[in-house]
C-alpha positions as CSV (number, residue, x, y, z in Angstrom):
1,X,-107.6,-155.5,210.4
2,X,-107.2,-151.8,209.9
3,X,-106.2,-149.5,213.1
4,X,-106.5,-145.8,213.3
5,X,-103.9,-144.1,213.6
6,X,-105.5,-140.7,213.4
7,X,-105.0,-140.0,217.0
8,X,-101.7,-141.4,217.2
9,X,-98.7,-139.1,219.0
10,X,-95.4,-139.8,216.6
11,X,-91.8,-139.5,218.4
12,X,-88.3,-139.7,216.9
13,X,-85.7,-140.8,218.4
14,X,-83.6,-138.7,220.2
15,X,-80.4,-139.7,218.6
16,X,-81.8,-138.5,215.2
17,X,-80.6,-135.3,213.7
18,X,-82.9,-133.0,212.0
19,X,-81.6,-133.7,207.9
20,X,-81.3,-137.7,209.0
21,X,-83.0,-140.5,207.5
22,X,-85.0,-142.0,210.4
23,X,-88.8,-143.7,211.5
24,X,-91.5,-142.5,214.0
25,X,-92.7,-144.7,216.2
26,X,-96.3,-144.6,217.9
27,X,-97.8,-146.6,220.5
28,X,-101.2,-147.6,219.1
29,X,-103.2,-149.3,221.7
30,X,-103.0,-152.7,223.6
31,X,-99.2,-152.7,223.3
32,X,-99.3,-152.4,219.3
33,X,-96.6,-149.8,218.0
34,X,-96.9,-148.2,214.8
35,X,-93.9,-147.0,212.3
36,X,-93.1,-144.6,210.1
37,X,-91.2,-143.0,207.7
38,X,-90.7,-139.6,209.7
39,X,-89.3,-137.8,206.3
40,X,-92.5,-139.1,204.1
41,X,-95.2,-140.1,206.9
42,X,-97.6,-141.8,204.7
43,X,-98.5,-145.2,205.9
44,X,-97.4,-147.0,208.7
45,X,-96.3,-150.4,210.0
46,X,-98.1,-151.9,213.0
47,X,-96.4,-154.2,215.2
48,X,-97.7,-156.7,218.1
49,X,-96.3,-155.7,221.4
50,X,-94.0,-159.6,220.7
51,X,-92.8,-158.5,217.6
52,X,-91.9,-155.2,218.7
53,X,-90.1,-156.6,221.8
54,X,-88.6,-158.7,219.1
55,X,-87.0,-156.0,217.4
56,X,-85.6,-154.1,220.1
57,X,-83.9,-156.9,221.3
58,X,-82.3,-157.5,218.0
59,X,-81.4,-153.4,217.3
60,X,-79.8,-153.5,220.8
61,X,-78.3,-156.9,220.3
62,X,-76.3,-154.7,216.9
63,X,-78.0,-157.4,214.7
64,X,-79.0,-154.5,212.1
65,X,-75.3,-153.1,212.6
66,X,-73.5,-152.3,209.2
């Protein structure tokens, strides 16, 4: 399945700095949230609106904490 992300409106977050690595994210219709690379934004990862609820939960949880 292929989704367009033509239209799409990219935010960072706003804890990035400007010369940090960080990811776009886009919501991309029905719930679905795309990502990207914000420093090289070629293609992009689509998520369910589950698996992005997924994730969140786990970043805020500090499961991705070094």
């Amino acid at each position: 399945m292929s989704i367009d992300l033509s239209g799409a409106v990219w935010f960072k977050s706003s804890r990035s700095g400007p010369n940090k690595e960080c990811i776009e994210a886009a919501h991309v219709g029905t719930g679905q949230v795309g990502v990207r690379d914000s420093k090289d934004p070629g293609p992009a990862l689509v998520f369910g609106p589950g698996e992005w609820d997924v994730f969140v939960a786990a970043v805020r949880g500090g499961r991705f904490d070094l």
